[in-house]
N, C-alpha and C positions, 0 to 999 in steps of 0.2 A: 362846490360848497352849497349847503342851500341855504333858502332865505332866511331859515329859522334863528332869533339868534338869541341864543340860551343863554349868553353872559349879560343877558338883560333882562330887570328885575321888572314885570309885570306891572301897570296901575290899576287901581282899582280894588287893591289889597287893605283892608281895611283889620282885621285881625290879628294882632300881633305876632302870633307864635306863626299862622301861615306866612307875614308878611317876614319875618324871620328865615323861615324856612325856604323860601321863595328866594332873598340873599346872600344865604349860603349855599345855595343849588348854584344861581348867578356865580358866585367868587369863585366854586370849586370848577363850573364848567370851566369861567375863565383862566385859571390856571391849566387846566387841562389843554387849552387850546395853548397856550402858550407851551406851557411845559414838552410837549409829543411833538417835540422833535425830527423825529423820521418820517410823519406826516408832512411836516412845513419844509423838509427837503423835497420829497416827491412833489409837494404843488410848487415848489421854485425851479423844477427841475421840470414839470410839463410846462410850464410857463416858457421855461426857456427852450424848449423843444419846439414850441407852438411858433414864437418869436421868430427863432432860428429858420424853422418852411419857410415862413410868411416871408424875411427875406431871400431865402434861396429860390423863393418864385416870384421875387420881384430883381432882385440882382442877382445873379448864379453867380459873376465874375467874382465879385464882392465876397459871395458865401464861399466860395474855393479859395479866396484869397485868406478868410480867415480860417480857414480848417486846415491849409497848408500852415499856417503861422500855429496854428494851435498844435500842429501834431510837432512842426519844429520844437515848440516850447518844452511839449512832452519828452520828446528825445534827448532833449538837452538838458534836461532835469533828473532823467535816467542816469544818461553818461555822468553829470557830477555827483548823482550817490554812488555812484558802481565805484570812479575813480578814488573816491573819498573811500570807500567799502575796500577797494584792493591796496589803500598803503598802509591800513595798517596790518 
């Protein structure tokens, strides 16, 4: 991210129409940032990548314990759509 932050409305704005123009730039970025979606997964998703090293080079046991647990999870989530999926 950088420091810049567009959904914030500048001081020093003393002319109406710029001072206008200046918070609706603000409101639109701000939905922007909110709105883009596929952005705010990818930064939750290096976040949790980042997260995830940082302890599998502090406890590896720990990171193998939950990556076993999570691919169990995965499996087993498979097999009750599939079994779901083959009675009807």
């Amino acid at each position: 991210m950088s420091s810049e932050q567009p959904t914030v409305v500048p001081s020093g704005i003393t002319d109406p129409v710029e001072l206008a123009r200046a918070e609706l730039k603000a409101a639109l970025a701000a939905i922007e940032v909110k709105a883009n979606v596929p952005k705010r997964v990818a930064g939750a998703t290096e976040r949790a990548v980042r997260n995830g090293r940082r302890i599998a080079e502090k406890r590896p046991v720990l990171a193998l314990g939950a990556l076993i647990a999570g691919a169990a999870a995965v499996g087993t989530a498979i097999w009750g759509i599939a079994s779901v999926i083959a009675r009807d």
